[in-house]
Backbone bond lengths (Angstrom), bond angles and torsions (degrees), N, CA, C in turn:
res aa  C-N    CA-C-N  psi(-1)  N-CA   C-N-CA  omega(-1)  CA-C   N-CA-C  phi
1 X - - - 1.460 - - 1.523 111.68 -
2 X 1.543 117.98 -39.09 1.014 111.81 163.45 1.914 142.90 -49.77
3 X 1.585 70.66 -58.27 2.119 72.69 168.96 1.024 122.09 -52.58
4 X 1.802 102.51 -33.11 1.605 106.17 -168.93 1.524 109.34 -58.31
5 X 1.119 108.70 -44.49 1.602 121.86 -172.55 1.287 118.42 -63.76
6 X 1.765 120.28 -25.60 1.219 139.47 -157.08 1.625 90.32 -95.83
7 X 1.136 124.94 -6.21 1.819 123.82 -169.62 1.951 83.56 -115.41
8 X 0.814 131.76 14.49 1.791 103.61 172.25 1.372 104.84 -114.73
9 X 1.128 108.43 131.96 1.535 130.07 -167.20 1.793 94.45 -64.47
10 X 0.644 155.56 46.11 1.272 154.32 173.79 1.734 126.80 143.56
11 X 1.373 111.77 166.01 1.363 96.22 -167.86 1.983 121.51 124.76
12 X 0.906 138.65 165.58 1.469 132.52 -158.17 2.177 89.97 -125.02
13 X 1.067 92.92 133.26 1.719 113.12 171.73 1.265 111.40 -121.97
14 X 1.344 123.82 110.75 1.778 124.79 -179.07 1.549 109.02 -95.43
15 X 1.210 126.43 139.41 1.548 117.74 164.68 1.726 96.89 -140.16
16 X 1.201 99.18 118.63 1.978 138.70 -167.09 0.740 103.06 -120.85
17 X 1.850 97.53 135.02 1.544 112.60 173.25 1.571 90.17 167.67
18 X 1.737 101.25 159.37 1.994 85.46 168.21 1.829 113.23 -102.92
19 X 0.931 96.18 -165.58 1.810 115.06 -154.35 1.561 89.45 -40.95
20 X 1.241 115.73 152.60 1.424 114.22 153.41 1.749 91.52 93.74
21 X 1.346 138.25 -9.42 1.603 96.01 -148.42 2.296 87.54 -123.85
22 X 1.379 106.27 39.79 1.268 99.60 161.18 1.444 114.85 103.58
23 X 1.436 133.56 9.82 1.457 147.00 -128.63 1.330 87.33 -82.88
24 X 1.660 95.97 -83.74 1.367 116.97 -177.82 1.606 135.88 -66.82
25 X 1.610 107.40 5.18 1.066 118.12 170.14 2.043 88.58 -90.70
26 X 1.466 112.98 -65.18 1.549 105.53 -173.29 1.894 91.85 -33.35
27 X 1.228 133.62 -92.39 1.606 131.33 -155.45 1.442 115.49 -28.11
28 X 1.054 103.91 -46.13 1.770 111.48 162.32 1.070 112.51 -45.46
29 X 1.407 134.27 -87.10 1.542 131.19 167.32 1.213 109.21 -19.42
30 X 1.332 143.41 -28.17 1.431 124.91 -131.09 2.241 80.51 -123.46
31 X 1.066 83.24 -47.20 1.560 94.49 172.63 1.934 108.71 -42.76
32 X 1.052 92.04 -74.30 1.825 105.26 173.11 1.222 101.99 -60.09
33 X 1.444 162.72 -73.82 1.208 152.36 178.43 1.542 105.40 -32.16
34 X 1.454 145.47 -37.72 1.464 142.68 -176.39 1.784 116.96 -98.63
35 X 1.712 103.81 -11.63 1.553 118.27 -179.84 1.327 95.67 -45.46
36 X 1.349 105.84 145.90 1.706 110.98 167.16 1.427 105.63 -174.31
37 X 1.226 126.91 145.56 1.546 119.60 129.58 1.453 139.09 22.44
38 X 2.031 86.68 -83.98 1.365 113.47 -174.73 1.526 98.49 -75.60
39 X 0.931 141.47 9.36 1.658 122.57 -166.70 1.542 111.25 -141.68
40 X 0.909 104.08 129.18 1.717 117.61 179.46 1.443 115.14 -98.84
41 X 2.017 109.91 88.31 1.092 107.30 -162.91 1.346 107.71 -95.41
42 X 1.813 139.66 129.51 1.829 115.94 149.38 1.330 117.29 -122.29
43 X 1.181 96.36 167.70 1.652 122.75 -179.23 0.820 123.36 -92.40
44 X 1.553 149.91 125.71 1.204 151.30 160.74 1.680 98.66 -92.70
45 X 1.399 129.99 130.80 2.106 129.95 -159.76 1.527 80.70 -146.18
46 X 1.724 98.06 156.65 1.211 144.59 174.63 1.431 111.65 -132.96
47 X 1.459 143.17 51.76 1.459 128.70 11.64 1.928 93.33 -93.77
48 X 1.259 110.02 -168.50 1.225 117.23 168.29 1.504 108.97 -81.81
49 X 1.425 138.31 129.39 1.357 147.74 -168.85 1.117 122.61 -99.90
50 X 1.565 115.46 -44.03 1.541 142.62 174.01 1.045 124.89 -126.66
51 X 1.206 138.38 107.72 1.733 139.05 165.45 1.250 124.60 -61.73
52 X 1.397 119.78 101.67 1.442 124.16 -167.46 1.776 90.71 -89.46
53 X 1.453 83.86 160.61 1.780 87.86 176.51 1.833 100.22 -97.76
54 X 1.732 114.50 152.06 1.038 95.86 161.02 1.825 106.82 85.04
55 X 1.559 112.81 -19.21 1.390 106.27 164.82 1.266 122.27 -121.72
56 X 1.583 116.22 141.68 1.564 92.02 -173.36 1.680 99.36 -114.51
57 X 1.902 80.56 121.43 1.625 100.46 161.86 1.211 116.89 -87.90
58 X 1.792 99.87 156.81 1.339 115.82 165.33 1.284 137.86 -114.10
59 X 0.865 168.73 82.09 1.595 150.36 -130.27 1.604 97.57 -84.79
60 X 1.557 129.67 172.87 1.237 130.10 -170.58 1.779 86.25 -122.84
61 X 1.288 102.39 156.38 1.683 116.51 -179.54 1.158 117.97 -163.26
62 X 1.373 98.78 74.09 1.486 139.07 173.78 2.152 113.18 -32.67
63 X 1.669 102.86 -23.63 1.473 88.26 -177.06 1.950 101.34 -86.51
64 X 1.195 118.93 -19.90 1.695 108.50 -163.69 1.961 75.76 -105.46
65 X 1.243 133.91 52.71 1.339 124.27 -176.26 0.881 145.05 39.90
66 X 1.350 113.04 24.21 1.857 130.47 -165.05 1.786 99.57 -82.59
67 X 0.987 152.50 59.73 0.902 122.98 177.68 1.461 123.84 -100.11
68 X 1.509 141.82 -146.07 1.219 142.59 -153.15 1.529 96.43 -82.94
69 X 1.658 114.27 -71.68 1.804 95.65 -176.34 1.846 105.67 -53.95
70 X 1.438 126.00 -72.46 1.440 108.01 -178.16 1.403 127.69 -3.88
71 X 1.451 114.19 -69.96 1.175 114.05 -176.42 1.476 122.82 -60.17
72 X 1.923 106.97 -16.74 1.523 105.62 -171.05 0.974 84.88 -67.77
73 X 1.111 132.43 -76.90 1.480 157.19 -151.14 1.661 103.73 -18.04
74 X 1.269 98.86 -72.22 1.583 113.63 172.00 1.518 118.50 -39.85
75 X 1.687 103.55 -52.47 1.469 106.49 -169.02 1.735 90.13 -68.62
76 X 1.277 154.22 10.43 1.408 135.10 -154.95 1.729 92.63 -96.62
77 X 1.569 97.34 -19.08 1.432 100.23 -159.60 1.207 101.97 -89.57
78 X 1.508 136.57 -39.03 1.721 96.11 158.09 1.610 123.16 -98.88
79 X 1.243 128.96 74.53 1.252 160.94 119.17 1.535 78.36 67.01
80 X 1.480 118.30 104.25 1.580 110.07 165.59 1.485 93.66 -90.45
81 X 1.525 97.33 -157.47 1.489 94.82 -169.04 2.477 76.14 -115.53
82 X 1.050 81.76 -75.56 1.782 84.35 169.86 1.740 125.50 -86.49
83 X 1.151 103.72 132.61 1.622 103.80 178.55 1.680 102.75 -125.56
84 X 1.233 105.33 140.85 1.695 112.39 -171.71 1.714 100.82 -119.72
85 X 1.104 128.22 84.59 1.486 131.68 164.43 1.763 112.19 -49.76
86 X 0.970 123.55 123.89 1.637 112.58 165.16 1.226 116.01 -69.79
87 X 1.248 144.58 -47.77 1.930 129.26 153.03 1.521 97.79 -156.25
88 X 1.623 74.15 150.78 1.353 104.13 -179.56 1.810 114.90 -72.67
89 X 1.022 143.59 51.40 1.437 142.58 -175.20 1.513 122.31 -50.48
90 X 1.555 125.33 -58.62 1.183 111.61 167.86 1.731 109.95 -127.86
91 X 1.685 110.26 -172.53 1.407 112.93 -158.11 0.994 109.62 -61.94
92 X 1.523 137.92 -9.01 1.516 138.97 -155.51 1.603 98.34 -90.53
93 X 1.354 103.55 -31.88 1.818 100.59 -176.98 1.465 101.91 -95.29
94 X 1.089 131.56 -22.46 1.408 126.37 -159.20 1.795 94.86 -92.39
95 X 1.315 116.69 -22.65 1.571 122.89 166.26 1.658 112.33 -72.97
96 X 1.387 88.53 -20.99 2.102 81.17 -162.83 2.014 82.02 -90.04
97 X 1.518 108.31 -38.72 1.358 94.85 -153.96 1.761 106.40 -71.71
98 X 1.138 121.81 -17.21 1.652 144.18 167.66 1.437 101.85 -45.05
99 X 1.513 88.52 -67.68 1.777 108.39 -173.29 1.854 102.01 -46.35
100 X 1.144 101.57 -34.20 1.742 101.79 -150.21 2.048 99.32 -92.27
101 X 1.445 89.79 -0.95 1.688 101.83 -166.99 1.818 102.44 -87.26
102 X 1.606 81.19 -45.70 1.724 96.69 -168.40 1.788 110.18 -79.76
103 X 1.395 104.79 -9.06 1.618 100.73 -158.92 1.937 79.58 -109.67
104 X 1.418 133.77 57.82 1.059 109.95 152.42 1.839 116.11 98.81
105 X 1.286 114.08 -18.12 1.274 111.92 -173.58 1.961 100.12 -121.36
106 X 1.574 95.01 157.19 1.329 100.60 179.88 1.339 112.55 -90.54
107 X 1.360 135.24 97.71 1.603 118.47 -171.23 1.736 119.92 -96.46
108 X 0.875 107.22 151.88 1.877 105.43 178.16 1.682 114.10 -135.30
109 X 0.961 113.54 153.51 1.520 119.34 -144.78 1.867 97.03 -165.41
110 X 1.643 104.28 178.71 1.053 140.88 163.80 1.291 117.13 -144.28
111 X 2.490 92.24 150.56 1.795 88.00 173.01 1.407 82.43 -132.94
112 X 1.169 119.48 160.48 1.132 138.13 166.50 1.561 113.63 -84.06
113 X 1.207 111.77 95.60 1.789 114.41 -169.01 1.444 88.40 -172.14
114 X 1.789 105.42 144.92 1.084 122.26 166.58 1.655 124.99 -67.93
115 X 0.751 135.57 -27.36 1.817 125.45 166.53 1.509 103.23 -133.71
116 X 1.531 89.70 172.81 1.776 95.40 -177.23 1.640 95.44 -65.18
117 X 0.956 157.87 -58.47 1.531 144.59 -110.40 1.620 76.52 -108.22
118 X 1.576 134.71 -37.89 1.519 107.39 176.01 1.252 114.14 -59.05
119 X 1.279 134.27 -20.22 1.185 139.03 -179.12 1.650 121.74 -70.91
120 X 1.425 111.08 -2.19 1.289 120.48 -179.54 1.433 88.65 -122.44
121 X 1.091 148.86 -11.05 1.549 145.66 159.88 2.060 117.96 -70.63
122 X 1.532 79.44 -38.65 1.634 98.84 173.12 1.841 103.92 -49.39
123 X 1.163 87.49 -71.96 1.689 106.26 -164.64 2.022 101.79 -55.49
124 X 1.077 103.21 -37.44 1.833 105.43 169.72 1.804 104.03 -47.89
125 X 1.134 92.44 -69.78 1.837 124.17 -174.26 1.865 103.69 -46.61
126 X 1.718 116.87 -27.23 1.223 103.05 -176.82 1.803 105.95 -112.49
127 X 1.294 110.76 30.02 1.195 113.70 -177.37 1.549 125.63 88.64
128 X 1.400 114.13 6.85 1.376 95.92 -174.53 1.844 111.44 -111.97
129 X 1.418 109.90 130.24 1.316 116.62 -175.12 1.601 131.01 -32.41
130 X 1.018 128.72 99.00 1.525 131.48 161.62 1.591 110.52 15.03
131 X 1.465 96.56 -80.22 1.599 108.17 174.73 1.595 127.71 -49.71
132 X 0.986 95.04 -32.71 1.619 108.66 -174.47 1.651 91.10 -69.42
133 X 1.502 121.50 -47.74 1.375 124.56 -144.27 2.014 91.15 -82.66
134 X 1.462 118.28 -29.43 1.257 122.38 173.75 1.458 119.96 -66.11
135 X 1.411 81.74 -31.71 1.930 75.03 -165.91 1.367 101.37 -99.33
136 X 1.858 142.55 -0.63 1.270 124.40 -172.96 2.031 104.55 -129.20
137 X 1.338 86.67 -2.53 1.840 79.06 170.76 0.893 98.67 -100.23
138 X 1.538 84.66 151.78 2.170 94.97 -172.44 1.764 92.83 -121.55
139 X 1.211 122.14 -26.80 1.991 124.99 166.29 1.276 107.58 -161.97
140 X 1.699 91.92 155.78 1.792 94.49 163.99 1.732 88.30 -132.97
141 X 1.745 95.47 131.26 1.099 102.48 170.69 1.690 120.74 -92.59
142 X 1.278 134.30 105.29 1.296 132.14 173.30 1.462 116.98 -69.13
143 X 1.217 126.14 125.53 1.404 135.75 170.55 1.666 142.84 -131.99
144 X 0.956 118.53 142.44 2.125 123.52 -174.76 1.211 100.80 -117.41
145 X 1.406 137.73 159.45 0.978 155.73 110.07 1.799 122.47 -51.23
146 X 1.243 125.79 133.81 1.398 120.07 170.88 1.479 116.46 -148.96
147 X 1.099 117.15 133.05 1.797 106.36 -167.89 1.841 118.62 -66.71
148 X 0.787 109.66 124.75 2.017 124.22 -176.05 1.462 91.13 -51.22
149 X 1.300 109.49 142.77 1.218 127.11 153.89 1.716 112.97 -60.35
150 X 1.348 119.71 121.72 1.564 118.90 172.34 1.477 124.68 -56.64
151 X 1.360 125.50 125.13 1.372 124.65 -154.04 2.133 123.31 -88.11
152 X 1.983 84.11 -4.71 1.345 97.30 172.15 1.590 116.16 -87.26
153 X 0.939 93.27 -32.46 1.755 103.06 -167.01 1.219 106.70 -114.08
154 X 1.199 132.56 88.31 1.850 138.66 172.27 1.493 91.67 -150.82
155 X 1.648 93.66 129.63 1.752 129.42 8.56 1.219 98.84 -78.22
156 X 1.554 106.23 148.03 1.281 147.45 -171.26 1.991 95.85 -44.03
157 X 1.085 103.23 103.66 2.012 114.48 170.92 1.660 84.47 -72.24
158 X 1.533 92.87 124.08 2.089 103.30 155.75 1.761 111.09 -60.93
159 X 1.518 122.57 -3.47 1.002 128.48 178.00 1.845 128.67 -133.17
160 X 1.791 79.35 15.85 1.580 74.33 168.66 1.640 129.59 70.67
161 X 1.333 122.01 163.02 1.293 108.12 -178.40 1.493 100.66 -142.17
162 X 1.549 129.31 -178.31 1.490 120.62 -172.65 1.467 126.52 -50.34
163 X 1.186 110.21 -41.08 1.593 146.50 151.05 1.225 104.43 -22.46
164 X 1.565 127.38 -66.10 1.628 107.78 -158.34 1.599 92.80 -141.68
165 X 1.402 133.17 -4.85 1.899 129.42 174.25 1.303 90.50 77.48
166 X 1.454 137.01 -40.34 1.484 125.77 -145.26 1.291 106.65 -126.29
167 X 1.400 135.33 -1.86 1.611 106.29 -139.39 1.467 141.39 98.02
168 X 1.371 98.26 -42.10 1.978 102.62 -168.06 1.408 73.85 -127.85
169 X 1.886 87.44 171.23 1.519 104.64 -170.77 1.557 86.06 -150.27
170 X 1.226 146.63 124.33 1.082 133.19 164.09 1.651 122.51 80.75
171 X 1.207 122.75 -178.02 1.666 131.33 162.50 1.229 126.26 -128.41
172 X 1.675 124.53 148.68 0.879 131.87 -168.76 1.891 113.86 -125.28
173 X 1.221 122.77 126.86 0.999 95.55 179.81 1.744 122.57 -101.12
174 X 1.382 100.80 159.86 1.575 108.62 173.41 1.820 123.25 -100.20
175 X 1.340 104.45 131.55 1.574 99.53 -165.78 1.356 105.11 -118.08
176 X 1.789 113.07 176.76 1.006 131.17 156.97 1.407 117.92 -178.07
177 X 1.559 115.10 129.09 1.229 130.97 -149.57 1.612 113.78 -118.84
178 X 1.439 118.75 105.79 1.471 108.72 -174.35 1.552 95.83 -128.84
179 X 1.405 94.57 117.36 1.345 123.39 166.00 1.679 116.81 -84.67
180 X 1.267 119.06 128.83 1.507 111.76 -172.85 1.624 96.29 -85.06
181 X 1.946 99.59 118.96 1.777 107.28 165.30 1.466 91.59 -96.61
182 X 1.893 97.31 163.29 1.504 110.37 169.91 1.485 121.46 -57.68
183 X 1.374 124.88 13.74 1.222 123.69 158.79 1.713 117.45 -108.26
184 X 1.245 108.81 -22.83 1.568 100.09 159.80 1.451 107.37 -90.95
185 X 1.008 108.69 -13.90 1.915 98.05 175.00 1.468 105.61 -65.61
186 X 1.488 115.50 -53.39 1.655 112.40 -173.95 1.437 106.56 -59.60
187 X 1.331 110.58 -43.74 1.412 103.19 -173.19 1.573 131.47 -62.54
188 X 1.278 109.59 -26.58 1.564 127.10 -178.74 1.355 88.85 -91.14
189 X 1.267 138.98 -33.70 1.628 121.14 166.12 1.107 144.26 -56.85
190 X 1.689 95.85 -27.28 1.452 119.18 166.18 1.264 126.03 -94.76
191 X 1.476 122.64 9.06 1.190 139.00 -178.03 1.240 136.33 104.14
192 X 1.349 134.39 -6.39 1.163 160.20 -156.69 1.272 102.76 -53.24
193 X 1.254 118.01 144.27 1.941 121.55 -176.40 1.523 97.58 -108.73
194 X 1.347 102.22 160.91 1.861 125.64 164.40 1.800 86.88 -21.28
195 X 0.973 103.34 -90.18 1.722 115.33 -159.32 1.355 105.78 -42.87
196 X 1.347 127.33 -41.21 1.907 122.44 -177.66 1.846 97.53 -71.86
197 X 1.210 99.54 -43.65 1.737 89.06 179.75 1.640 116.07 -76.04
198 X 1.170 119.82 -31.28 1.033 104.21 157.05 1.959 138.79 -43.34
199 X 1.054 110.24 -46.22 0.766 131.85 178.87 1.570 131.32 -83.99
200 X 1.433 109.18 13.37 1.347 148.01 -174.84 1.451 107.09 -116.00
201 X 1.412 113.41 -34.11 1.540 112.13 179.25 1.426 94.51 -102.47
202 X 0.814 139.70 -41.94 1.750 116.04 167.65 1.191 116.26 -35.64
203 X 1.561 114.78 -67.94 1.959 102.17 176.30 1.441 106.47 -59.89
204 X 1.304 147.71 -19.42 1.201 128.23 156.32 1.502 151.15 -92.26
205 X 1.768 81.52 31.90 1.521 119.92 179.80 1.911 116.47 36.23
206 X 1.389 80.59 43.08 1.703 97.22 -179.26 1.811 107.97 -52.58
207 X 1.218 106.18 153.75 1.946 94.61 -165.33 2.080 83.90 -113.26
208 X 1.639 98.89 107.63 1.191 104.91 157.29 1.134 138.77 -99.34
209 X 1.387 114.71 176.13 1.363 114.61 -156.00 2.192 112.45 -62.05
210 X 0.980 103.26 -26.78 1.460 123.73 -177.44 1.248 86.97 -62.83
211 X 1.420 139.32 -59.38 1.253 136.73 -161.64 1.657 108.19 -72.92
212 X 1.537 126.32 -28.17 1.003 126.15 172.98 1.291 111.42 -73.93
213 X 0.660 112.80 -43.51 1.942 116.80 178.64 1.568 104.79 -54.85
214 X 1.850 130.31 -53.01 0.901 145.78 144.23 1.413 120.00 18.99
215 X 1.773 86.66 -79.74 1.867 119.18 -172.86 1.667 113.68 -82.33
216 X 1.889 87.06 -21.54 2.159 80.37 155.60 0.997 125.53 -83.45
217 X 1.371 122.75 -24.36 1.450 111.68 170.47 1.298 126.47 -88.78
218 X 1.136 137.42 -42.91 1.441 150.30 128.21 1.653 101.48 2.01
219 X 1.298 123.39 -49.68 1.620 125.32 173.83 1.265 118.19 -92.87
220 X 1.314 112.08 11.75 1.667 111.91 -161.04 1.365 152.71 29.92
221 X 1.868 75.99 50.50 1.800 83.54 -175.03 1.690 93.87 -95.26
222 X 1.138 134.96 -10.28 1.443 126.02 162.93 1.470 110.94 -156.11
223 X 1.389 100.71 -167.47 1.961 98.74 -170.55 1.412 103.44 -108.99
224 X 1.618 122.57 176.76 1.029 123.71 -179.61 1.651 97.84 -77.57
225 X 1.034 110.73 -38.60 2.125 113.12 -173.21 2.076 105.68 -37.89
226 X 1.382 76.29 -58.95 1.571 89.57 178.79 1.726 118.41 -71.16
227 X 1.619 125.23 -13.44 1.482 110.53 163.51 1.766 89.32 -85.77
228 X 1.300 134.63 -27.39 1.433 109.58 174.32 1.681 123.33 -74.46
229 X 1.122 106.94 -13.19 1.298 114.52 173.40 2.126 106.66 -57.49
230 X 1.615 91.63 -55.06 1.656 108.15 -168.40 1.643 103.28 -68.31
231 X 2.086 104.59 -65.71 1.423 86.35 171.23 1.050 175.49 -168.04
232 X 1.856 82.85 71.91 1.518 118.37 179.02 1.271 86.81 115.59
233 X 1.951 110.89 150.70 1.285 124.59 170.50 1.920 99.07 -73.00
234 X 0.807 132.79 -46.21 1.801 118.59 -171.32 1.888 103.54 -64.77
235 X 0.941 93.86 -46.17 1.642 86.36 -168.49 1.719 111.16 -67.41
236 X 1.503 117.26 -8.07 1.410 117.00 156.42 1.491 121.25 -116.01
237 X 1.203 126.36 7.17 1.199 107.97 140.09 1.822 139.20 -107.23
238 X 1.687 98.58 3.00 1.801 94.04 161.04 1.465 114.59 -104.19
């Protein structure tokens, strides 16, 4: 779902989740996967993290008023082809970054919200039109971090082995990918809440993130303790 999204010449890409769980490492990837030649990519950063070659970042500097829409604003005027916002926080960016989705450019961003479908509640909640939100997102990727099961010592030692002190060895991430079909498009057009869309991707056996976590442990790339650690005992057992 991703690549797919990463090939349309225009259009809004969300990647959600809170602090800590991989955001701005996914935009990076996603940045270098579209680098080219042919493409005139910029950044709007909260600070800048990584120096890509070939893109021109900006950092935002909120005391002389520079902040995230400002700077879009500016960058609109020489017409990149992709623009990567670091998050969308209030309506002023989430209007410019809309604006910058629908007028021709591919933009990518973050929201700070726990699943993809809050992330289409978010964007209601900060002012931006239903329609707008149907017709210019193309995905929101939801994501966790969770620590890997260690590959010397399984089953998992409560004490670990030289290899990892703990148990885990590394991170793994947890996903979930909602692409708007013409049945969540009508429906979020017509008003539909968290709970009606929810319940729209169940009969369309949408593969959520609960279920991914699921198939990591089930394969033993981690434990259930540790998806309750990431997220939350209710949200893995209903």
């Amino acid at each position: 779902n991703l690549d797919h999204a990463l090939q349309c010449p225009d259009g809004l890409i969300l990647i959600t989740g809170p602090t800590g769980s991989g955001k701005t490492t996914t935009l990076y990837a996603c940045l270098q996967a579209l680098n080219s030649r042919e493409r005139h990519i910029a950044t709007v950063e909260d600070p800048i993290e990584h120096i890509l070659a070939g893109v021109n970042q900006t950092a935002i500097t909120p005391r002389i008023g520079l902040g995230f829409a400002e700077i879009l604003r500016a960058l609109l005027r020489h017409d990149p082809d992709v623009i990567m916002v670091g998050e969308i926080r209030d309506k002023a960016t989430a209007d410019m970054a809309v604006q910058a989705a629908e007028t021709g450019h591919l933009v990518l961003s973050t929201l700070h919200t726990g699943s993809a479908l809050e992330s289409l509640t978010r964007l209601r909640h900060l002012g931006v039109p239903d329609y707008l939100v149907s017709s210019c997102l193309r995905l929101v990727l939801s994501q966790r971090l969770v620590r890997k099961r260690c590959g010397h010592c399984a089953p998992l030692s409560r004490f670990g082995c030289i290899e990892c002190i703990d148990g885990y060895q590394g991170r793994l991430g947890l996903y979930e990918a909602l692409a708007l079909t013409p049945e969540i498009v009508n429906a979020w057009a017509n008003g539909a809440d968290q709970r009606e869309l929810s319940a729209l991707l169940i009969k369309q056996r949408w593969h959520s993130m609960r279920e991914h976590a699921a198939e990591c442990v089930s394969s033993g790339l981690t434990e259930v303790r540790e998806i309750e650690r990431v997220l939350g005992r209710e949200l893995c057992t209903h």
